[in-house]
LUMVEXMI-572787 format. One record per residue: residue number from 1; x, y, z of N, C-alpha, C in turn. Coordinates in nm, 2 decimals. Layout:
- n  n_x  n_y  n_z  ca_x  ca_y  ca_z  c_x  c_y  c_z
- NUM  X  Y  Z  X  Y  Z  X  Y  Z
...
***
This chain:
- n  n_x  n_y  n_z  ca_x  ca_y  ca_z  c_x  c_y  c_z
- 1  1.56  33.80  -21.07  1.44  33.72  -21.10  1.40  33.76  -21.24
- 2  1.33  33.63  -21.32  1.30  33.65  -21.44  1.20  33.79  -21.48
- 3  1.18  33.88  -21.59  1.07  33.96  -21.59  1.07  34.06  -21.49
- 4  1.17  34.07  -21.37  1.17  34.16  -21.31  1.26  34.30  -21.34
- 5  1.30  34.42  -21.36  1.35  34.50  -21.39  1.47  34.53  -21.29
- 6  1.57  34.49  -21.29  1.71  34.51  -21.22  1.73  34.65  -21.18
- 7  1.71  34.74  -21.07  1.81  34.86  -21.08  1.91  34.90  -21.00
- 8  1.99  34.95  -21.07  2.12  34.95  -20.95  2.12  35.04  -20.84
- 9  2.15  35.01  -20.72  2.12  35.11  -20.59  2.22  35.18  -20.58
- 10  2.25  35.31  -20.60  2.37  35.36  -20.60  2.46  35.36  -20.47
- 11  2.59  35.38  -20.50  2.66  35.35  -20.35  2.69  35.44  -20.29
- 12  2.66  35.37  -20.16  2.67  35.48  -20.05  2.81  35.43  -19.99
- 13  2.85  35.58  -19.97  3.03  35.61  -19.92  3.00  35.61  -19.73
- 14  3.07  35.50  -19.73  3.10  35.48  -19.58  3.26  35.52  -19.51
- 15  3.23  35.62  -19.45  3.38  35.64  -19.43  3.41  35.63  -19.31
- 16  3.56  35.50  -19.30  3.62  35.41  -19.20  3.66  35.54  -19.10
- 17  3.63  35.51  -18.99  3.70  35.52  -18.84  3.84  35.59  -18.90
- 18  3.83  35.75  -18.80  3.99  35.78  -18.81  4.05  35.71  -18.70
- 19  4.22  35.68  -18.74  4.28  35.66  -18.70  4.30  35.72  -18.52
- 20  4.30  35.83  -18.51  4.28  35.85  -18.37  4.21  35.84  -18.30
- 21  4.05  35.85  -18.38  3.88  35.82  -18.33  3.94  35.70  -18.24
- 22  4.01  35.58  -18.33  4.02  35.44  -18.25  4.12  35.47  -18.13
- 23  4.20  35.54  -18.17  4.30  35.54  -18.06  4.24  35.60  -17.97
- 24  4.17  35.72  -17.92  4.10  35.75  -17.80  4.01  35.64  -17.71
- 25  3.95  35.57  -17.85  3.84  35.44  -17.80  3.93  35.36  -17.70
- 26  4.08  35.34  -17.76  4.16  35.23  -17.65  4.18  35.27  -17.58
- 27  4.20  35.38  -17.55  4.27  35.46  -17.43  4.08  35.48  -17.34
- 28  4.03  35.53  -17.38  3.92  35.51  -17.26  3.93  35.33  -17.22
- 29  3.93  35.26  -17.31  3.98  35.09  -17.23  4.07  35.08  -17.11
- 30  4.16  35.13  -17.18  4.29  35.12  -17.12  4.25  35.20  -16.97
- 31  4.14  35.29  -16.97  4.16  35.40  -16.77  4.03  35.24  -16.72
- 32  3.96  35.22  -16.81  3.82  35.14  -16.79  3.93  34.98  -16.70
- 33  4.03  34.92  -16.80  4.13  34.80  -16.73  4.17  34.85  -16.66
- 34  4.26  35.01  -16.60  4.34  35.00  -16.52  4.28  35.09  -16.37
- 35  4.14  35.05  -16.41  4.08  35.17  -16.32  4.15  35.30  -16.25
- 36  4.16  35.36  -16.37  4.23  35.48  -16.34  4.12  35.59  -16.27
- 37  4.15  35.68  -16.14  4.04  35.80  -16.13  4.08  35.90  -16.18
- 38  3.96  36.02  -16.15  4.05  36.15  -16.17  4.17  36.17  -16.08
- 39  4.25  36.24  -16.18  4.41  36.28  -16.10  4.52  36.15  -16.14
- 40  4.48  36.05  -16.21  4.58  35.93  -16.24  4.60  36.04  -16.37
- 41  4.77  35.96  -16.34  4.83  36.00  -16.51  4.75  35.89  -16.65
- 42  4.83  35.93  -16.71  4.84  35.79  -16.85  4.96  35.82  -16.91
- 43  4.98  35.67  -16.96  5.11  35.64  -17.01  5.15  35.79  -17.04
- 44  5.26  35.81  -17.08  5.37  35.90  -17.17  5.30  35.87  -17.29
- 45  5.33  35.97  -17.41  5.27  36.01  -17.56  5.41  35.87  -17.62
- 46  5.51  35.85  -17.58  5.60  35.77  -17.64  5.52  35.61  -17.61
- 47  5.49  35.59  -17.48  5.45  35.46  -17.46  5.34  35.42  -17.52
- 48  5.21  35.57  -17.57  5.12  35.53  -17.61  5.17  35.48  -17.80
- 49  5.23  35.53  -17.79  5.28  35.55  -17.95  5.30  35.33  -17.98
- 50  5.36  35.31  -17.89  5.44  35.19  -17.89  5.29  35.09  -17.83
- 51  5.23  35.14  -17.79  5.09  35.04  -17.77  5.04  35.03  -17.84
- 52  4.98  35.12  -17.92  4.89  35.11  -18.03  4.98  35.11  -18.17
- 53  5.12  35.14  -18.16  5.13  35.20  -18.35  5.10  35.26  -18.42
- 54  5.13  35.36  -18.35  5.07  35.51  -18.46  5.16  35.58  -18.43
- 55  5.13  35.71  -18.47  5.28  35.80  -18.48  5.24  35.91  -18.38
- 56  5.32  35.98  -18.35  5.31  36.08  -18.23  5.14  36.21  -18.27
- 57  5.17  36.20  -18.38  5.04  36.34  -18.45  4.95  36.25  -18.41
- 58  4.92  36.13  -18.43  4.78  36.06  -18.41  4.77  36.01  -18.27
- 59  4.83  35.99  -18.12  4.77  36.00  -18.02  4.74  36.16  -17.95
- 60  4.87  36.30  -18.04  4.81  36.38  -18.01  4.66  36.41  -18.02
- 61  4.64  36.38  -18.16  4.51  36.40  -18.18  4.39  36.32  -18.09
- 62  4.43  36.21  -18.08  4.36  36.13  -17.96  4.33  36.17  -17.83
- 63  4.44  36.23  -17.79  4.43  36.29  -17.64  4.36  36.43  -17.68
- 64  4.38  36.49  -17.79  4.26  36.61  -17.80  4.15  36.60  -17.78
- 65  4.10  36.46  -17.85  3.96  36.45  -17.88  3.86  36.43  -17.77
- 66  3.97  36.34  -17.65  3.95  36.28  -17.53  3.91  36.42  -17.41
- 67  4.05  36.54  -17.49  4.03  36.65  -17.37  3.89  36.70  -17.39
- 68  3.85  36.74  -17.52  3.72  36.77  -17.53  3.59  36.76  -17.49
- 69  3.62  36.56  -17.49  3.50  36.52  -17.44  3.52  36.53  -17.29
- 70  3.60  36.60  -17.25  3.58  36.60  -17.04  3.66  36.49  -16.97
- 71  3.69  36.40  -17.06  3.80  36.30  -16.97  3.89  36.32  -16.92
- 72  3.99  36.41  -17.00  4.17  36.40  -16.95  4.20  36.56  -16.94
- 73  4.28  36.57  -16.90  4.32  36.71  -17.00  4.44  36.69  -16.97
- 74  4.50  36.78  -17.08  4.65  36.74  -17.15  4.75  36.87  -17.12
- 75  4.86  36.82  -17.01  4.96  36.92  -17.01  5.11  36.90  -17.06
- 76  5.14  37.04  -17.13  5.29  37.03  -17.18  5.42  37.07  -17.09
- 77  5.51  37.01  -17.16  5.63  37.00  -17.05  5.69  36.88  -17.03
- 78  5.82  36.87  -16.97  5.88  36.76  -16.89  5.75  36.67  -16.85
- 79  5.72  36.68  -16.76  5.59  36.60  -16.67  5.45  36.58  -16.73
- 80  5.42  36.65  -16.81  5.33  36.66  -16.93  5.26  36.55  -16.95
- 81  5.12  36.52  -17.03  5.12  36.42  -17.06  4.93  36.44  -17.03
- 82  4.88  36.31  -17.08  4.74  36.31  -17.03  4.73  36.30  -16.85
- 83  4.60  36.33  -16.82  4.57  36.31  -16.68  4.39  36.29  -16.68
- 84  4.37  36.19  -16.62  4.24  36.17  -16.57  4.12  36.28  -16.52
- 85  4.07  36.34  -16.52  3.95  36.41  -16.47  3.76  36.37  -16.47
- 86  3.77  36.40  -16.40  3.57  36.44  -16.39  3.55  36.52  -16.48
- 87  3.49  36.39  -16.55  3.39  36.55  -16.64  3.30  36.64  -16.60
- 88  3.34  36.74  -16.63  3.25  36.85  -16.54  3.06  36.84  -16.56
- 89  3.02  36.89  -16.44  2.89  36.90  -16.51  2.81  36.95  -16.61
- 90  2.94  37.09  -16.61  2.88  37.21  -16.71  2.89  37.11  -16.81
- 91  3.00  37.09  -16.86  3.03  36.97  -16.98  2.89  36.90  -17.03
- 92  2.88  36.78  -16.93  2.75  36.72  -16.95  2.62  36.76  -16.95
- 93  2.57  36.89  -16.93  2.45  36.96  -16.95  2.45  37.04  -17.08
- 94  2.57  37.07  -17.14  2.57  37.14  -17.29  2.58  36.97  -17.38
- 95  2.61  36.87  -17.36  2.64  36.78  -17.40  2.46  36.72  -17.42
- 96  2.37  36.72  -17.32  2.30  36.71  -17.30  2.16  36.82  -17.39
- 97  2.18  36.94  -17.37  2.13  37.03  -17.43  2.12  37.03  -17.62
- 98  2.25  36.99  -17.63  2.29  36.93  -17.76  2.15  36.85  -17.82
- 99  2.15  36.73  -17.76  2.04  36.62  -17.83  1.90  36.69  -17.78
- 100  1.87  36.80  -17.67  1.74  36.86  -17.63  1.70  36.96  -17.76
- 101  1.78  37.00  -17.80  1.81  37.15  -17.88  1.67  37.16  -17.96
- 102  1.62  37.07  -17.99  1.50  37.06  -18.13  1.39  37.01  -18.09
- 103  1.38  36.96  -17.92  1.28  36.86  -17.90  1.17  37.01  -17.86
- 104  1.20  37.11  -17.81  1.07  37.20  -17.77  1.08  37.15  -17.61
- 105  1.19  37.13  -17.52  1.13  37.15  -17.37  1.06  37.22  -17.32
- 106  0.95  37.24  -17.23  0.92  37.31  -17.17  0.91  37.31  -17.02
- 107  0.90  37.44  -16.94  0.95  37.44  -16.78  0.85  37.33  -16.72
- 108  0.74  37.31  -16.80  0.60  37.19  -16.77  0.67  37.03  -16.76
- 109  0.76  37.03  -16.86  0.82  36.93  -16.89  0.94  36.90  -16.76
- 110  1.00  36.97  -16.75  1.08  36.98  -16.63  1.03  36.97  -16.52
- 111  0.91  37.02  -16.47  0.93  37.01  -16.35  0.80  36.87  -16.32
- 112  0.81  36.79  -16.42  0.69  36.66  -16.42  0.83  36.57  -16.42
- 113  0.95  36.58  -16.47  1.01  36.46  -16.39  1.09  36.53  -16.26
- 114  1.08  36.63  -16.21  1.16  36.69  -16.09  1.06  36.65  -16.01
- 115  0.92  36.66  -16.06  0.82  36.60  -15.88  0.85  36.44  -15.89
- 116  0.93  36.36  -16.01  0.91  36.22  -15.97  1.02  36.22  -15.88
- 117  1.19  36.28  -15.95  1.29  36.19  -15.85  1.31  36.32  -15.77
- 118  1.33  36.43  -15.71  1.32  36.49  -15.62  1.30  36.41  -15.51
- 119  1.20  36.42  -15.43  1.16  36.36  -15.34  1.25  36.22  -15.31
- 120  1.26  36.14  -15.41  1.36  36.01  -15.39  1.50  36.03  -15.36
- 121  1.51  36.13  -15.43  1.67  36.19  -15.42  1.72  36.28  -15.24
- 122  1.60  36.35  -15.23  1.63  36.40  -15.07  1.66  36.27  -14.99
- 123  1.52  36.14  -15.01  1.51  36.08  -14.88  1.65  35.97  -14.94
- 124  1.69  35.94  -15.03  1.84  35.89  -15.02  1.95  35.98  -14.92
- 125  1.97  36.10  -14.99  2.07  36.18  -14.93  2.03  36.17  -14.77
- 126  1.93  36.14  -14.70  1.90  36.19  -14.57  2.03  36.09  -14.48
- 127  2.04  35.96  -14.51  2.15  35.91  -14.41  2.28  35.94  -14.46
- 128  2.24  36.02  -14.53  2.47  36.09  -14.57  2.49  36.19  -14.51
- 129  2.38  36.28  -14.47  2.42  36.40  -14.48  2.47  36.42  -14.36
- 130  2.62  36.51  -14.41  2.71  36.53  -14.25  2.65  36.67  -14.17
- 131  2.70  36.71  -14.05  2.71  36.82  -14.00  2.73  36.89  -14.10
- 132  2.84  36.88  -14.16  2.88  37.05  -14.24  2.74  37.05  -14.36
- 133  2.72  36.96  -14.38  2.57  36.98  -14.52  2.47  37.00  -14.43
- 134  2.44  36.97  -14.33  2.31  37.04  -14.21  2.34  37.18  -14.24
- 135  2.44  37.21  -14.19  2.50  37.32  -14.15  2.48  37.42  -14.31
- 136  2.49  37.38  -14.38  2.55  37.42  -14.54  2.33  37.47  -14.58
- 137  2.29  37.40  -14.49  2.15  37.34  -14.58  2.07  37.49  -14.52
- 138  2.09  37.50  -14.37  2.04  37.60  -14.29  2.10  37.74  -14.29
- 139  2.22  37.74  -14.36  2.27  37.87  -14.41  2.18  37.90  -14.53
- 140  2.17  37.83  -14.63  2.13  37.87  -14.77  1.97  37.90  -14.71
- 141  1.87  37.84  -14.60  1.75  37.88  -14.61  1.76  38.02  -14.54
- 142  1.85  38.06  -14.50  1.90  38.23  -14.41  1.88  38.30  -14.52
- 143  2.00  38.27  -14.61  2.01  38.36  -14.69  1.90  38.36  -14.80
- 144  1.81  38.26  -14.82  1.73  38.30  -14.92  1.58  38.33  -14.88
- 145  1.54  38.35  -14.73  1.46  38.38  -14.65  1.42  38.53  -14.71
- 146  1.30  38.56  -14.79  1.27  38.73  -14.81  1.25  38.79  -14.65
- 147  1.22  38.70  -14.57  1.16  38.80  -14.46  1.32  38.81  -14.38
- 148  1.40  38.74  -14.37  1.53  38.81  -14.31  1.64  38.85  -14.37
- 149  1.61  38.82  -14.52  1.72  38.87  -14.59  1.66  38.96  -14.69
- 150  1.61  39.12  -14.70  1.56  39.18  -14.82  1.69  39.21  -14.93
- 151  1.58  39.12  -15.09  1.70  39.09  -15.21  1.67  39.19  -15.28
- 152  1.73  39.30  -15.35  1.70  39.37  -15.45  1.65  39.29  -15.60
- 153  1.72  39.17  -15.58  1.70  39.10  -15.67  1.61  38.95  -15.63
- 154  1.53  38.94  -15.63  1.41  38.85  -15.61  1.48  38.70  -15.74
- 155  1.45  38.77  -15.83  1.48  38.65  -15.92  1.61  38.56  -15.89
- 156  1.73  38.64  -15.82  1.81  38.62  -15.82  1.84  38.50  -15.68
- 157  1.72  38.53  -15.57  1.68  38.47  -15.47  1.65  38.36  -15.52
- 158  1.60  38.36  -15.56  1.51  38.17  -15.63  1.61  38.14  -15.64
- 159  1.64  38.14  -15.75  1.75  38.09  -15.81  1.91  38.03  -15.73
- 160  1.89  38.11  -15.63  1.99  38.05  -15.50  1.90  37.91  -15.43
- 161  1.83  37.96  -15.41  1.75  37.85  -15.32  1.76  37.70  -15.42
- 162  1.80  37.73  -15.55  1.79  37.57  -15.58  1.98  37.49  -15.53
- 163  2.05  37.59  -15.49  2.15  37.54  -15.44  2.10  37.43  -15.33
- 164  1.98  37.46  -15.22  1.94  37.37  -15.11  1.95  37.23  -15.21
- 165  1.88  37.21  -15.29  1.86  37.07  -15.36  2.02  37.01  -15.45
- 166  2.05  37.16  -15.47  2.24  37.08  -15.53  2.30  37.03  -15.34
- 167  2.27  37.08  -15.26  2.36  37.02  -15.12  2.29  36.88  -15.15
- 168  2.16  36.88  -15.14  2.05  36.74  -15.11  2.14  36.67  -15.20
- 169  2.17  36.70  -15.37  2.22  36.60  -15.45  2.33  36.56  -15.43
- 170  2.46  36.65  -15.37  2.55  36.62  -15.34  2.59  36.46  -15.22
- 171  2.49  36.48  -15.16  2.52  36.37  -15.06  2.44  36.26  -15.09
- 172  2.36  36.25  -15.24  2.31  36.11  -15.29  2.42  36.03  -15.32
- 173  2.38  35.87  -15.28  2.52  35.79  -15.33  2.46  35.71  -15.47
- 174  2.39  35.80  -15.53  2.32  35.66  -15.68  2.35  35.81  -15.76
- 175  2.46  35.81  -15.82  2.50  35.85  -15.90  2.40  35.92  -16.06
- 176  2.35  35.83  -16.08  2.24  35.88  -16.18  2.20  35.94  -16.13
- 177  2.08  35.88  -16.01  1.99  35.97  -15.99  2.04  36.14  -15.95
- 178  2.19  36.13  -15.89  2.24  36.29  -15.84  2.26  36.37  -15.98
- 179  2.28  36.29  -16.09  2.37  36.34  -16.26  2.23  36.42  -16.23
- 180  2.09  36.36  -16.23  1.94  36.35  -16.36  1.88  36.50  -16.29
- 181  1.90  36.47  -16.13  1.83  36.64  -16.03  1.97  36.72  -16.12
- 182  2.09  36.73  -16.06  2.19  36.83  -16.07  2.17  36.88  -16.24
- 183  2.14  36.79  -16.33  2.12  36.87  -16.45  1.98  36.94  -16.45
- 184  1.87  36.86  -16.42  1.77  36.98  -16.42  1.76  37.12  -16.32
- 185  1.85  37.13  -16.19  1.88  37.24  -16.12  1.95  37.31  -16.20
- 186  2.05  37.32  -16.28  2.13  37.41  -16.33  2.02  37.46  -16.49
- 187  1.95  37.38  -16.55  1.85  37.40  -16.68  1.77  37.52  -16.60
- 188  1.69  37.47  -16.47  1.61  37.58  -16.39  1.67  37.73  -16.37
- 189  1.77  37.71  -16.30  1.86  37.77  -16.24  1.92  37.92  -16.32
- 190  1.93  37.83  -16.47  1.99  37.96  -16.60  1.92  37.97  -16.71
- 191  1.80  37.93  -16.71  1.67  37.92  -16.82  1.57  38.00  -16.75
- 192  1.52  37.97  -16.66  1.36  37.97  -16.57  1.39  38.17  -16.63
- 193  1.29  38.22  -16.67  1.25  38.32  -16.65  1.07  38.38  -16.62
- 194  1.04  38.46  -16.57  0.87  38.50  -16.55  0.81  38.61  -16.61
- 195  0.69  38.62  -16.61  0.65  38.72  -16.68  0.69  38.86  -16.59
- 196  0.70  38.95  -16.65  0.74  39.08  -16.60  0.62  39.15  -16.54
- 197  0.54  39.10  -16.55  0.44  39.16  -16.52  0.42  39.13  -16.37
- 198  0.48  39.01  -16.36  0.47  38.92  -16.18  0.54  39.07  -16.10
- 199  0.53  39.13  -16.05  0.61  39.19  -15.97  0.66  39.13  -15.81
- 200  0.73  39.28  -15.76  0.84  39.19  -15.64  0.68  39.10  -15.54
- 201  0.60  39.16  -15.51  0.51  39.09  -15.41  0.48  38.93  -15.43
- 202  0.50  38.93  -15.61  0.47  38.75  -15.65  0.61  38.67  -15.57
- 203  0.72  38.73  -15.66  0.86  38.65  -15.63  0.84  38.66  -15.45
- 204  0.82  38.76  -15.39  0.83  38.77  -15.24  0.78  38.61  -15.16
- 205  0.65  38.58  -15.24  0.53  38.45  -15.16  0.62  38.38  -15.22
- 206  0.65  38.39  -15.31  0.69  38.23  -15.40  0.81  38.24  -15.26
- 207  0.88  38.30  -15.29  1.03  38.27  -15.14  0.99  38.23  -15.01
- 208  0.90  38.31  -14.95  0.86  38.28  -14.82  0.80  38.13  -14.85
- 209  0.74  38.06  -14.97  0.67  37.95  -14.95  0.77  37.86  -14.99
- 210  0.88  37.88  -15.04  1.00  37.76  -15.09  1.08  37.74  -14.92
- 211  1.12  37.92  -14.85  1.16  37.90  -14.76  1.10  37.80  -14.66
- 212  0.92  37.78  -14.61  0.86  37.72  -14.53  0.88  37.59  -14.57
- 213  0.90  37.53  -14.69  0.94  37.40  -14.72  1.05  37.41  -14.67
- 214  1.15  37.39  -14.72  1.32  37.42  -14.67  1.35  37.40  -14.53
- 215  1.28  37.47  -14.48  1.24  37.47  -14.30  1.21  37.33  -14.25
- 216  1.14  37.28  -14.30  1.04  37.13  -14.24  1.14  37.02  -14.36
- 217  1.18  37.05  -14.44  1.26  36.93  -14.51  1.40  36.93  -14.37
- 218  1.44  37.02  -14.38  1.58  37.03  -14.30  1.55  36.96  -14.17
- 219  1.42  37.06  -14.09  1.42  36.99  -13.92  1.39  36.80  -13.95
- 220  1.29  36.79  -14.11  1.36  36.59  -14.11  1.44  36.56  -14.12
- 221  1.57  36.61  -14.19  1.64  36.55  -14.21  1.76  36.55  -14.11
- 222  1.74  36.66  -13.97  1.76  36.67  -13.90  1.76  36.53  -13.80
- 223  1.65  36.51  -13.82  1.61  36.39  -13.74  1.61  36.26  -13.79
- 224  1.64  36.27  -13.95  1.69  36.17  -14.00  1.58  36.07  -14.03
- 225  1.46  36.15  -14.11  1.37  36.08  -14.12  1.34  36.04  -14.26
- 226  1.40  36.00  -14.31  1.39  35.97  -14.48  1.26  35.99  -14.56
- 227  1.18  35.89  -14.47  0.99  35.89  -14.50  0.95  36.02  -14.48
- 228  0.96  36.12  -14.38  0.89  36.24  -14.36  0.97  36.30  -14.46
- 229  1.09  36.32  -14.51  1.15  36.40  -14.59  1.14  36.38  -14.78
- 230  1.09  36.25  -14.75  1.01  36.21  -14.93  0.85  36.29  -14.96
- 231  0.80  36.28  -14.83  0.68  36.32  -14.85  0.66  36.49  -14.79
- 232  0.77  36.54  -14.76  0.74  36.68  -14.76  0.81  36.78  -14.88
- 233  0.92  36.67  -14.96  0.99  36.76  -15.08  0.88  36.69  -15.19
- 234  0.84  36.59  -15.18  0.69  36.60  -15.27  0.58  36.71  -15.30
- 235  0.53  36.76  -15.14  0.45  36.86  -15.16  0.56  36.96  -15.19
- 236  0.67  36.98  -15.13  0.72  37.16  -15.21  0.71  37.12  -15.40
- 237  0.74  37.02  -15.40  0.80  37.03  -15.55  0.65  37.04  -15.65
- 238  0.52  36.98  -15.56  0.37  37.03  -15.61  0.38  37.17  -15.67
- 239  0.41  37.22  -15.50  0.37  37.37  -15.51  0.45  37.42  -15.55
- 240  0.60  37.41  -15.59  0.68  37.48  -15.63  0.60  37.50  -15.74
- 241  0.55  37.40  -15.87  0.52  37.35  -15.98  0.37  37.45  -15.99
- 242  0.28  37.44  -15.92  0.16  37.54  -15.93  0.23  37.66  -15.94
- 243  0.35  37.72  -15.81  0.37  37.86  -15.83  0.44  37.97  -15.94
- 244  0.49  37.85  -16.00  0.60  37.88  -16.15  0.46  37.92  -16.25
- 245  0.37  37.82  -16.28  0.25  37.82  -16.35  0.17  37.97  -16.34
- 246  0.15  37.91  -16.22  0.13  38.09  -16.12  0.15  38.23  -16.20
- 247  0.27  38.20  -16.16  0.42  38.33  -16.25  0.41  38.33  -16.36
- 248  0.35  38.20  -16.44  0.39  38.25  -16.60  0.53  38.17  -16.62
- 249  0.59  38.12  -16.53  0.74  38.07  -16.54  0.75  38.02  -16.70
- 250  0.90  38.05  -16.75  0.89  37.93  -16.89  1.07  37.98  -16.89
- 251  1.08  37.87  -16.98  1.25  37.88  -17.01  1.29  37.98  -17.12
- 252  1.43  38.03  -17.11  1.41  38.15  -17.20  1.47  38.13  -17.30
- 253  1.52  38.00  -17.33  1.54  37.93  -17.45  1.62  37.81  -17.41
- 254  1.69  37.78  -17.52  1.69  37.64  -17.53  1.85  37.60  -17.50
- 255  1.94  37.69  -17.46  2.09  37.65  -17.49  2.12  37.75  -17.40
- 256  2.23  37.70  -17.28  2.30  37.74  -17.19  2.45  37.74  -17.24
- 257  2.53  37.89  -17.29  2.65  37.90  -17.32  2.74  37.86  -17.23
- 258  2.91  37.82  -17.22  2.97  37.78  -17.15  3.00  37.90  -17.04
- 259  2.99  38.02  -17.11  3.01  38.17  -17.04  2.92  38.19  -16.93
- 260  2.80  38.11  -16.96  2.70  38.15  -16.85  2.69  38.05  -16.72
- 261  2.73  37.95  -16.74  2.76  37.85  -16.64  2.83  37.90  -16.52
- 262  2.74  37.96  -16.42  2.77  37.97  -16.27  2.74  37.91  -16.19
- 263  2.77  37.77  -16.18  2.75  37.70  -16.07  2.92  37.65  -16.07
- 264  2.96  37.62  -15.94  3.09  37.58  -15.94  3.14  37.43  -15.99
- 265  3.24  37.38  -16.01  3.23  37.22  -16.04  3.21  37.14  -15.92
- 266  3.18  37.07  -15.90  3.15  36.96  -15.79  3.30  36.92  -15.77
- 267  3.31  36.88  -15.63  3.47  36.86  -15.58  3.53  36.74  -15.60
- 268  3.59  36.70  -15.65  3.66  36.61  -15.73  3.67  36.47  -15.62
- 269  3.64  36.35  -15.70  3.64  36.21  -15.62  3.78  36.18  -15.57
- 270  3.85  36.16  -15.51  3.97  36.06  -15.47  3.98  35.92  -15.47
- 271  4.05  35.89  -15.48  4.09  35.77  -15.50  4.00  35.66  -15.35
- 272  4.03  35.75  -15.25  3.99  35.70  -15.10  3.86  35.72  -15.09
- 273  3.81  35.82  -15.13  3.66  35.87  -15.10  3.60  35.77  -15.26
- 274  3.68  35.68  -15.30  3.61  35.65  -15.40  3.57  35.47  -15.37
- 275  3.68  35.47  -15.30  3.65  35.35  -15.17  3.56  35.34  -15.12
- 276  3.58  35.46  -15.05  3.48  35.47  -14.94  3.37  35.46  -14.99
- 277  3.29  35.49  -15.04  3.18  35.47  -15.13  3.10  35.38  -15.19
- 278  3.22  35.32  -15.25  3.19  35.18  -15.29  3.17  35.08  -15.17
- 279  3.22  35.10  -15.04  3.25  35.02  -14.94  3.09  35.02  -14.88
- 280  3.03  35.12  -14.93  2.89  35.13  -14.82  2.80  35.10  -14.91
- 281  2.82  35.07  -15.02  2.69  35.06  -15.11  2.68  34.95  -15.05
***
C-alpha cells in the first residue's frame, strides 16, 4: 500500500520431517490397518525397506524411535525383527510427568480429581471382578491392616494399600478411565511424602481408617453392589483427602526416575482376552 512503509519479515527455517520420523508414522498405520496386538511381529527390516523406499539405516532408525516410544521393541538375530508391545505404564507416567514438569501439581490437585473418578472406577470394576481379585482384594486389606499386621514401616503400609485400588483398576473395562486412576496411584504411591513430625500414632489411624473403608468397599463388592460401592469409595476418598491434609501430606517433587518405578507392568492383553473384551462391551 501506497505511503505505507514495507518491512521485511525475516525468515523463519522450517525444518522438513526426517525421513524416519515418517517412516515410524507408517508403520504405526501399518499395526493401526493390520490390527496388530502386543506379541504380533512386523514385516522383516527387508520388506519394510521395499514398502516405504528407504534404505536399511532409515527403518533402523524408525524402529528405534518406535522402541522408545513403548510400542515395539526390536530383537537381533535370525528371527529378529520389530515386535508389538504394551506400552508400559511406567512409560506413560514419565511421558506424562514430562508435560506436568512446570505446571506446580500439588497432592490437593490430585486428590480433587481422584475423589471424581475413583468412586466411578470401583463401581465399573464391581461386575468384573473374579474370585481371584476378591481373593487378591482381601489379602491386600490383611496385609495392610496396622492392627494385624505391625509395619516397622508405616509409610511403607500406605503406600501398599493403594495397590487395593490398582486391583479395582485392573478389572475396569473403560480403558481411560483405568490409564487416568492407575497414573494417579503410582504419582501417590512414589511422590506422597508427610511431615516428620506426624509420628507412627498418625500413620497408625490414617491405616486403621483406609483399612475400615477397604472392609465395607470389598463386603459390596462382594455382593456385587455397584451403587453401595460408588458411594462408600466416595466417602474413603473424602476422608482419605482430609487425612493426607491432616498429615501435612505433599509430593516430594515433581519427577519419578525410571529407577524408582516399583510397581510391576500390568499383564499383557492377548489376542483372545482382546476379544473377549471387546465382545462384552
Amino acid at each position: 500500500m501506497e505511503g505505507v512503509r514495507q518491512e521485511s519479515m525475516p525468515a523463519v527455517a522450517v525444518s522438513a520431517p526426517k525421513r524416519s520420523d515418517l517412516v515410524a508414522e507408517e508403520i504405526k498405520r501399518l499395526i493401526t490397518a493390520r490390527n496388530l496386538l502386543p506379541g504380533d511381529k512386523l514385516p522383516h527390516e527387508g520388506a519394510l525397506q521395499e514398502m516405504y523406499g528407504v534404505s536399511k539405516s532409515t527403518v533402523r532408525e524408525a524402529l528405534k524411535s518406535l522402541q522408545v516410544q513403548g510400542l515395539i521393541k526390536v530383537s537381533t538375530g535370525p528371527g529378529g525383527g520389530g515386535t508389538v508391545v504394551e506400552v508400559p505404564l511406567a512409560r506413560t507416567v514419565q511421558l506424562m510427568q514430562n508435560y506436568l514438569f512446570f505446571k506446580e501439581v500439588s497432592i490437593d490437585d490430585i486428590y480433587q480429581v481422584r475423589c471424581l473418578l475413583e468412586p466411578e472406577l470401583a463401581a465399573c470394576a464391581v461386575p468384573h471382578l473374579t474370585e481371584d481379585d476378591l481373593a487378591a482384594l482381601a489379602h491386600n486389606v490383611h496385609c495392610c491392616d496396622p492392627r494385624a499386621e505391625p509395619a516397622a514401616d508405616r509409610l511403607a503400609q500406605r503406600q501398599e494399600e493403594i495397590t487395593f485400588h490398582d486391583i479395582l483398576a485392573a478389572a475396569c473395562p473403560n480403558p481411560f478411565l483405568r490409564f487416568a486412576c492407575e497414573m494417579i496411584n503410582q504419582m501417590l504411591r512414589q511422590l506422597t511424602v508427610f511431615d516428620n513430625r506426624m509420628g507412627p500414632a498418625a500413620q497408625r489411624r490414617f491405616g486403621v481408617a483406609n483399612t475400615g473403608h477397604h472392609e465395607r468397599i470389598l463386603a459390596a463388592a462382594r455382593a456385587r453392589d455397584a451403587v453401595l460401592v460408588r458411594a462408600l469409595m466416595a466417602e474413603h476418598m473424602a476422608d482419605a483427602m482430609r487425612s493426607v491434609k491432616r498429615m501435612k501430606g505433599r509430593l516430594k517433587g515433581r519427577l519419578i526416575l525410571d529407577s524408582e518405578m516399583s510397581r510391576p507392568a500390568p499383564a499383557k492383553r492377548t489376542r483372545a482376552g482382546a476379544a473377549g473384551k471387546t465382545a462384552r462391551r
